[in-house]
C-alpha positions in Angstrom: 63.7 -68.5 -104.1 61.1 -70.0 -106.5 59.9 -67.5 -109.6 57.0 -69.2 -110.9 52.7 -68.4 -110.7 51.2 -69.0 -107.0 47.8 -69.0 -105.8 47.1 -66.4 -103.0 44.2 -65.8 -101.0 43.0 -62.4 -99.5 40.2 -60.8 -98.5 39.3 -57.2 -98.6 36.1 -54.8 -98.4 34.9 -53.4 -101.6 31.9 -50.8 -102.0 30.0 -52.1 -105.0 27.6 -49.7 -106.9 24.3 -52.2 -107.1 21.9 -50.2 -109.2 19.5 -49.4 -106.7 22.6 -47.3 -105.1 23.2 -45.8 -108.5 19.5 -44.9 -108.9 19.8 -43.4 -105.1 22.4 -41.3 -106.2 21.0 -40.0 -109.6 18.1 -39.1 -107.6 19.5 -37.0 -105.2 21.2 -34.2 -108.0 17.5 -34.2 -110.0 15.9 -31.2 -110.0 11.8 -31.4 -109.7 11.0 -31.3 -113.4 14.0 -34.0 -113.9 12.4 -36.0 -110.8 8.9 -35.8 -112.3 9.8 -37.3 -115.6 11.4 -40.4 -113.9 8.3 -41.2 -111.4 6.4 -40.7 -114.8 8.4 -43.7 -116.6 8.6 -45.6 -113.3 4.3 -45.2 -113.0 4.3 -46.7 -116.7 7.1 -49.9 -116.6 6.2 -50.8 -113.1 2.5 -51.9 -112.5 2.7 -52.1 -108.5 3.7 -48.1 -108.4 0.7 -46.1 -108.2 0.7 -41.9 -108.0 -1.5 -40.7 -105.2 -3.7 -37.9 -105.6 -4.1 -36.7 -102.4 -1.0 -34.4 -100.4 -1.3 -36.4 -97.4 -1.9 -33.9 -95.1 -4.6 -33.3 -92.5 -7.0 -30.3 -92.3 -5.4 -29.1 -89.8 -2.3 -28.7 -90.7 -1.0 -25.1 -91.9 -0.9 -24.9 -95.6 3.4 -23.9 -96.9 3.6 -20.9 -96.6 2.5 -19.7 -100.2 2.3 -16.2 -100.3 5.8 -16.1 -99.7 6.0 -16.7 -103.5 6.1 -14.3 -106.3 2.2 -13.6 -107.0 1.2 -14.6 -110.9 -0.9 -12.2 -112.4 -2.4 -14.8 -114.7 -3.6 -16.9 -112.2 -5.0 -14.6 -110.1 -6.9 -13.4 -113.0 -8.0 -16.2 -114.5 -9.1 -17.2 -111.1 -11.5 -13.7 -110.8 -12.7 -14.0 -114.3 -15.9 -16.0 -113.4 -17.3 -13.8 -110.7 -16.0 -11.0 -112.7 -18.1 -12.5 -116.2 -21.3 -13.1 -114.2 -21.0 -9.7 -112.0 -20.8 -7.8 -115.4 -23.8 -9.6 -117.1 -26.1 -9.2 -113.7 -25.4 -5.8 -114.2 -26.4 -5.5 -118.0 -29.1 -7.3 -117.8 -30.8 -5.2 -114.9 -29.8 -1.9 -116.6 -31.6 -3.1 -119.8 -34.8 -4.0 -117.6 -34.7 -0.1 -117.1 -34.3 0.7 -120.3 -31.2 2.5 -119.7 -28.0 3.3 -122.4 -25.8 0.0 -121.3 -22.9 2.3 -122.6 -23.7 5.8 -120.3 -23.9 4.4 -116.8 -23.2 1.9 -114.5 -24.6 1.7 -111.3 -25.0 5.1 -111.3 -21.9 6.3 -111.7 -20.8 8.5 -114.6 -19.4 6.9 -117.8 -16.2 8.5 -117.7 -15.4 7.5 -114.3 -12.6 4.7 -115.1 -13.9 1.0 -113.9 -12.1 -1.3 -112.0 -11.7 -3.7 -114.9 -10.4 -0.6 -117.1 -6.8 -1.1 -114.5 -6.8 -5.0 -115.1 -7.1 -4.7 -118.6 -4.3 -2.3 -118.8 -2.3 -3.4 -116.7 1.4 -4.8 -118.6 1.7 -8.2 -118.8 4.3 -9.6 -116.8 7.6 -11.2 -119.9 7.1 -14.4 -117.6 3.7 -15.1 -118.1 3.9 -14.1 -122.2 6.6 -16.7 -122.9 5.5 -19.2 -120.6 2.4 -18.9 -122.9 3.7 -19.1 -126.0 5.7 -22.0 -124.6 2.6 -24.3 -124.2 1.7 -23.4 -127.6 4.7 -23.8 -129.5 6.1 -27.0 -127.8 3.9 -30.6 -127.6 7.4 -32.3 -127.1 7.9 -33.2 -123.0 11.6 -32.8 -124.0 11.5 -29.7 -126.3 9.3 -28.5 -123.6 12.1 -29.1 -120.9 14.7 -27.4 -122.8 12.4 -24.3 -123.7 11.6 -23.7 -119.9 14.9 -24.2 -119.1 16.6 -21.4 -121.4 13.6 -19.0 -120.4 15.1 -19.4 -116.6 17.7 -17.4 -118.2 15.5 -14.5 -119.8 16.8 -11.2 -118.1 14.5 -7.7 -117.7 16.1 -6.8 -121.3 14.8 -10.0 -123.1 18.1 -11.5 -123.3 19.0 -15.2 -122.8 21.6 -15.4 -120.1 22.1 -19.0 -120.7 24.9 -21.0 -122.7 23.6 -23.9 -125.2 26.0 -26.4 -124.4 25.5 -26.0 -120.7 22.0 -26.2 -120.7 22.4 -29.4 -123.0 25.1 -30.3 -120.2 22.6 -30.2 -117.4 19.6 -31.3 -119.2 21.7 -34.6 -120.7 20.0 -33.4 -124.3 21.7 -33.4 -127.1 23.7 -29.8 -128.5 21.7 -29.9 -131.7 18.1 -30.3 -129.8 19.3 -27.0 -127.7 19.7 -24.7 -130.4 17.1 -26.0 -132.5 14.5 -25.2 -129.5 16.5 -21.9 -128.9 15.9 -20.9 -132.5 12.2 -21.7 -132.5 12.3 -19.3 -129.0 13.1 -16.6 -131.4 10.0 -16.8 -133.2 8.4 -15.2 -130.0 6.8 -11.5 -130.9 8.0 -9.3 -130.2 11.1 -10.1 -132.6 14.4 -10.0 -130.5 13.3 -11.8 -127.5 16.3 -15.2 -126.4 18.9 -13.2 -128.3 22.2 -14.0 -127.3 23.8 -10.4 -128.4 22.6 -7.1 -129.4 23.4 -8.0 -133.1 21.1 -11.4 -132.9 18.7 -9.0 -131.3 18.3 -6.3 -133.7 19.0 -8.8 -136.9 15.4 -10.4 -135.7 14.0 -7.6 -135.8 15.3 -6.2 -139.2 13.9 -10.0 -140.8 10.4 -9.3 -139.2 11.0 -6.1 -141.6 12.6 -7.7 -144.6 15.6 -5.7 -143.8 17.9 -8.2 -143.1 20.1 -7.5 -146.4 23.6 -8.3 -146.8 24.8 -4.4 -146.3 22.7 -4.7 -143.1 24.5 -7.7 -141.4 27.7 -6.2 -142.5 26.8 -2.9 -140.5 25.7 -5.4 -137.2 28.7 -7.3 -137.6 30.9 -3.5 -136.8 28.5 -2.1 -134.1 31.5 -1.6 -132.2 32.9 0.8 -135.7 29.5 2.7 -135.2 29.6 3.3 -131.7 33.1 4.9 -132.2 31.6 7.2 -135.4 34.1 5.5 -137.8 32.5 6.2 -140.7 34.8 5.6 -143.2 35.1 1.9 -142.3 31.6 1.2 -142.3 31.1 2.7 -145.7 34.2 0.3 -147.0 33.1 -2.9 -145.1 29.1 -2.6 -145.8 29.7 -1.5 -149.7 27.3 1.3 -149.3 28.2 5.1 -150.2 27.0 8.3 -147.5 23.7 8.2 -147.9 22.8 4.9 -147.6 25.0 4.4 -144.7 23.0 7.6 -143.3 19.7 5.6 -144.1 21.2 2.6 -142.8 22.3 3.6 -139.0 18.9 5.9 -138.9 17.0 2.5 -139.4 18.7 0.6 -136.8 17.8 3.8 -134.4 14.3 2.8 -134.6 14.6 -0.8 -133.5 14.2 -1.7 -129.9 18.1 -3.0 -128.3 16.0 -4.3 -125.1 12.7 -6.0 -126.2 11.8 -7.3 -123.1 11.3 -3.9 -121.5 7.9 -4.0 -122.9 6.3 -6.3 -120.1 6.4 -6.3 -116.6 9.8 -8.3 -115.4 8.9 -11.1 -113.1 12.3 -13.3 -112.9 11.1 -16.8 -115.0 10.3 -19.6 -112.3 8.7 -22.7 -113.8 10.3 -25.0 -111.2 8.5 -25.0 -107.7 10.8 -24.4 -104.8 11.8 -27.0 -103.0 11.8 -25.6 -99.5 10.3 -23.3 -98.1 11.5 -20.9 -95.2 9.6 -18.8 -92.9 9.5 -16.3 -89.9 8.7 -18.3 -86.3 8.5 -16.8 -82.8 9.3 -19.1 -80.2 6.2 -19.2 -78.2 7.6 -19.3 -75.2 10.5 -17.0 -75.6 8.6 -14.6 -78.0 12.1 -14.7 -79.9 12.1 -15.1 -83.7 13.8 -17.8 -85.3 13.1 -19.8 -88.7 11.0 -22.5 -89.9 11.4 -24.6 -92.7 9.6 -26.9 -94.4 9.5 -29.4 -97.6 6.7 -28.0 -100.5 4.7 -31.1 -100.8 3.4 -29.7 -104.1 7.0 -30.6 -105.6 7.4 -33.8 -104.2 6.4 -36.6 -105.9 3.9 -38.4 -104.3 4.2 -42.8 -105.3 2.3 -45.5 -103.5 3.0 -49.5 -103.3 -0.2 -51.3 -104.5 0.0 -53.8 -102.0 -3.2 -55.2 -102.7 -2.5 -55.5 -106.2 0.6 -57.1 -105.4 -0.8 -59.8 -103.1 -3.7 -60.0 -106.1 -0.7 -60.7 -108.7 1.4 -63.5 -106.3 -2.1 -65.3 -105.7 -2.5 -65.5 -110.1 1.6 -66.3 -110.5 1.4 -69.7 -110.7 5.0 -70.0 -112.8 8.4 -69.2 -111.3 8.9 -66.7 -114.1 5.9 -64.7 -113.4 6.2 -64.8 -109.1 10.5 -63.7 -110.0 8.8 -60.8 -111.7 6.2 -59.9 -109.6 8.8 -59.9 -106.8 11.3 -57.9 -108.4 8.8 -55.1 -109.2 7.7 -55.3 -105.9 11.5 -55.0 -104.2 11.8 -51.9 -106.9 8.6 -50.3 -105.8 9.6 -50.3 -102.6 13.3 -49.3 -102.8 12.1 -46.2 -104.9 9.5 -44.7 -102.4 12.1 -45.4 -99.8 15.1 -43.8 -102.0 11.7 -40.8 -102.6 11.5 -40.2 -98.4 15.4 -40.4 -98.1 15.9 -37.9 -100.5 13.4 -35.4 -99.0 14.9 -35.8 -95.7 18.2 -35.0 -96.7 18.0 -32.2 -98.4 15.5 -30.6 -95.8 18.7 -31.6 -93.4 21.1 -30.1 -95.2 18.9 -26.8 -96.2 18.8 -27.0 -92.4 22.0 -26.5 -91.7 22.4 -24.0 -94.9 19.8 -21.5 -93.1 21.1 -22.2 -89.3 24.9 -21.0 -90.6 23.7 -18.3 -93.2 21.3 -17.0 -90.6 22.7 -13.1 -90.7 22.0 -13.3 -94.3 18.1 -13.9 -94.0 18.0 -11.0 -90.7 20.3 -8.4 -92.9 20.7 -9.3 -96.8 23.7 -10.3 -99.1 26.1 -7.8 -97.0 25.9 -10.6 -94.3 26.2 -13.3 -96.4 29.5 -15.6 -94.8 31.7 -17.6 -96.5 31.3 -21.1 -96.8 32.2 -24.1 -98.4 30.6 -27.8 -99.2 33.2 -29.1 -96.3 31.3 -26.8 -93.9 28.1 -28.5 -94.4 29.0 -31.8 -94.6 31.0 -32.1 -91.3 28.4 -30.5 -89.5 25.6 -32.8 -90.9 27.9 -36.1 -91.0 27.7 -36.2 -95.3 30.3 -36.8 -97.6 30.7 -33.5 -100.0 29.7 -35.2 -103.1 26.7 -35.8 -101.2 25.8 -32.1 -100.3 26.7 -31.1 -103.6 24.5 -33.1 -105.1 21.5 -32.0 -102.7 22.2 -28.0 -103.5 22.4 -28.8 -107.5 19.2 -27.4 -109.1 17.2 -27.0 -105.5 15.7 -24.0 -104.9 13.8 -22.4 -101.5 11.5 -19.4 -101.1 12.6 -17.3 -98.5 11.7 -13.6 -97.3 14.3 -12.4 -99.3 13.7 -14.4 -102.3 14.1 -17.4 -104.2 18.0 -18.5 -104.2 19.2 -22.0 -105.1 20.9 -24.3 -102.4 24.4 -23.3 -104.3 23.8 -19.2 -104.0 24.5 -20.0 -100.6 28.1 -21.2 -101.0 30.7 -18.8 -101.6 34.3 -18.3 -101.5 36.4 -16.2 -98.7 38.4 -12.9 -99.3 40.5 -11.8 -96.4 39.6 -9.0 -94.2 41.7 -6.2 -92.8 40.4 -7.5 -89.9 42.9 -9.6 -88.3 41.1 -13.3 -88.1 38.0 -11.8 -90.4 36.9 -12.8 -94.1 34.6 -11.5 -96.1 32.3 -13.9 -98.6 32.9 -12.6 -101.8 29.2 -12.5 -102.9 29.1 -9.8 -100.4 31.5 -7.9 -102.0 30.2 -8.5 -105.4 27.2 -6.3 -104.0 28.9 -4.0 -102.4 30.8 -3.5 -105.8 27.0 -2.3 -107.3 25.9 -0.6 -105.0 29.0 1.8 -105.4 28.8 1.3 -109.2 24.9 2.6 -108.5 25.5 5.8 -106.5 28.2 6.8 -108.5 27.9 10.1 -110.7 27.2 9.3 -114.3 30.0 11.7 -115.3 32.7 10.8 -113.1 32.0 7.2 -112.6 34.7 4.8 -110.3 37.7 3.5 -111.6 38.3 0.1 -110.7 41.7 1.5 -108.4 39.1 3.4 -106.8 36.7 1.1 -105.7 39.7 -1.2 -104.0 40.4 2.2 -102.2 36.8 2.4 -100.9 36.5 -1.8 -100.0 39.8 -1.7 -98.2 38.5 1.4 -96.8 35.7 -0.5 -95.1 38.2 -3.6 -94.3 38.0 -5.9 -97.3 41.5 -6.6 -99.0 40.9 -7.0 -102.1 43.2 -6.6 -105.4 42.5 -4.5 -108.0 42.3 -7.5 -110.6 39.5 -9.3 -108.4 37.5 -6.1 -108.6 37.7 -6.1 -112.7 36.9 -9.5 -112.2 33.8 -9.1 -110.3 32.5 -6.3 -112.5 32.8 -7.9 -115.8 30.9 -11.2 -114.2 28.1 -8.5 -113.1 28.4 -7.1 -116.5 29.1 -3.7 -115.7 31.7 -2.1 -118.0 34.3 -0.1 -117.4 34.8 3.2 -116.0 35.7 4.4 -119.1 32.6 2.7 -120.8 30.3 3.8 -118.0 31.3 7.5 -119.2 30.1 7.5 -122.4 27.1 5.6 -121.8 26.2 8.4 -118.9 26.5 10.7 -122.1 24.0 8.7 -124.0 21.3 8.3 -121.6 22.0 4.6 -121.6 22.4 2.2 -118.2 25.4 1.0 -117.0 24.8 -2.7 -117.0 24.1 -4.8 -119.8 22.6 -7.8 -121.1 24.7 -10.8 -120.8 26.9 -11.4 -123.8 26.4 -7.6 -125.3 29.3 -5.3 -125.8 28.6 -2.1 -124.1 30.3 -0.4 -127.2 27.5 -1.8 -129.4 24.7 -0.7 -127.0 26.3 2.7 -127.1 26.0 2.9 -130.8 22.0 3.0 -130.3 21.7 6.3 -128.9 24.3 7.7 -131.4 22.7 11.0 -133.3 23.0 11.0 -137.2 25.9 10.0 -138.7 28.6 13.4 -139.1 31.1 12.9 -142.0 
């Protein structure tokens, strides 16, 4: 036996990751407003990729299925103000021909008789078209302007921001210190407390609008939890302050507003299209009704090959260098509308299959929704996983029921009493509301008592996955839910607020 070095030769199949299959793959997981920025920077480094203006779709084809969507009061307005303007002025000027009192009548009809445009004007604006506004006006910067729409997805009816900073910088691929700095310039919004994280953030922006913030103040938001329980005592030691300041103090913070947002009309925040959208189809043969879904052009990007300008740049190329460039712009062009069509076609395959196996869900709601997992859809459609995940990240469709992202869809299974059955634990998530919602507001459910009531309708379910389930909905506990019944107050709060310091707003006076 010789020990020494030796030359051996082998061959063996590799996958290699060329770029264009990294690009293909990055593609894929982009969300529309991610998607849009890259075709943007493509349009501008390659010269033989050209944006087309048109939808390339015939007359005659059925427009998506738009009024599926939430309705903007903003655009519909803005799009009735014209006839509105020039109906108005016909009007004045006739009257004025006639010598009439422009302020007493109108066509005749008495001037306290309320006018159509009395109900527009009045009518609340909806939080989603306010900070979408103010949005545009406070942010020039495309990526500022990302970030800011991003943590106004997570606005909630209450005004609250439901997001975290370092997973929005996470799934943006922005820095930490570009989140917060746009998440603090949200706060400049009026009114003052809207994208707090906590009721203490909340009512401290309102107490600066005021010039209130002073240091006995923050002390007396840092221990909301010490004035919901009435310990006095404490508060006076901690905020420096003797009795009747500390009275003035807590009657102040009685007349700031803990849920700004209430003061608009909530409209869940949407300023990504959908993706997909699905609709009711009668077979029309059968008569029966089935599903139909369909891509929203409007949110894919549409990119052309200039083939003529390419032929026109290889005829001028009269140096290697120049015809090597030419044709590698040309091969990327083409690989990216191709890597375009093979990405809409796989996720309207995949949302396919979504709809086909979660078809009880769209027929009878979130009771019906079943349990299922990446693996589920991918042998059924012949992906890998990391493929179908990537197609449900951050892709959204409109359907009867709603607007749900691809991953809403996917959810774990909890066993049934049922021998053979499971349950999808989004199911039972509602299920644990709705009995949170019915219950009396004096003797509200323990968490013992709602497993009695599941596993009384077949889910076997432990008592800890119930708690778990409630504090994730941000209900509180039973306990919690009591003394807020006493106050007045709901019984589900804004994301990262402690239900004891919500409490303390409805307190009366202070009592010694």
């Amino acid at each position: 036996m010789r020990i020494g070095p030796s030359l051996i030769l082998a061959s063996r199949q590799t996958l290699a990751m060329t770029p264009q299959l990294q690009q293909a793959i990055k593609l894929l997981q982009f969300s529309h407003l991610e998607l849009a920025a890259f075709i943007q920077q493509e349009l501008e480094k390659n010269p033989l990729l050209q944006e087309s203006a048109s939808d390339d779709r015939s007359d005659n084809e059925p427009d998506a299925p738009v009024a599926a969507l939430p309705a903007d009061t903003a655009d519909t307005l803005a799009a009735a103000a014209p006839a509105l303007a020039e109906a108005d002025d016909r009007w004045t000027r006739e009257h004025a021909d006639r010598g009439g009192d422009a302020t007493a009548t109108k066509g005749g009809q008495r001037d306290d008789v309320p006018d159509a445009l009395d109900f527009v004007a009045n009518r609340p604006r909806s939080l989603a078209v306010h900070v979408l506004e103010q949005i545009d006006i406070l942010f020039s910067d495309p990526t500022d302007k990302r970030v800011a729409l991003k943590l106004a997805e997570g606005l909630d009816e209450a005004g609250y921001c439901r997001l975290e900073a370092p997973v929005v910088g996470q799934a943006l691929g922005i820095a930490l210190d570009v989140v917060e700095r746009v998440w603090a310039r949200l706060r400049q919004i009026e009114p003052a407390g809207l994208f707090s994280r906590t009721l203490a953030e909340c009512l401290a922006a309102q107490l600066a609008e005021r010039d209130r913030l002073d240091p006995a103040m923050k002390a007396l938001l840092d221990n909301l939890d010490l004035v919901a329980a009435g310990e006095l005592g404490q508060l006076r030691r901690r905020c420096g302050v003797d009795d009747e300041d500390l009275r003035d103090m807590l009657q102040e913070l009685r007349t700031l507003d803990p849920r700004p947002g209430q003061a608009f009309d909530f409209e869940p925040i949407q300023p990504v299209q959908p993706d997909l959208f699905l609709t009711v189809a009668k077979d029309p043969d059968t008569g029966e009704e089935g599903w139909h879904i369909e891509l929203n052009t409007d949110a894919l990007p549409k990119v052309l090959v200039d083939r003529h300008y390419h032929a026109t740049l290889m005829k001028g190329a009269r140096a290697k260098p120049d015809r090597d460039f030419v044709a590698e712009r040309f091969q990327s062009a083409n690989w990216l509308v191709k890597t375009l069509e093979q990405r809409a076609t796989t996720i309207l395959k995949v949302a396919r299959e979504i709809v086909r196996q979660q078809d009880a869900f769209f027929r009878k709601g979130v009771s019906a929704l079943k349990p299922l997992v990446l693996r589920d859809i991918a042998i059924a459609t012949g992906l890998h996983e990391s493929t179908v995940s990537r197609v449900t990240s951050n892709k959204y469709i409109t359907t009867p029921r709603g607007i749900f992202e691809l991953k809403y869809f996917f959810t774990s299974a909890l066993p049934s009493r049922t021998p053979g059955a499971v349950v999808s634990s989004e199911s039972v998530r509602s299920r644990i509301r709705h009995l949170v919602d019915a219950e009396g507001s004096t003797q509200p459910l323990s968490d013992d008592r709602i497993v009695d009531l599941l596993k009384g309708e077949g889910v076997d379910i432990a008592r800890r996955t119930v708690a778990k389930y409630r504090e994730a909905m941000r209900i509180p506990s039973s306990a919690e839910r009591r003394r807020l019944g006493r106050l007045g107050m709901g019984r589900t709060l804004p994301s990262g607020v402690p239900s004891a310091a919500i409490a303390a707003q409805a307190l009366g006076g202070p009592a010694d």
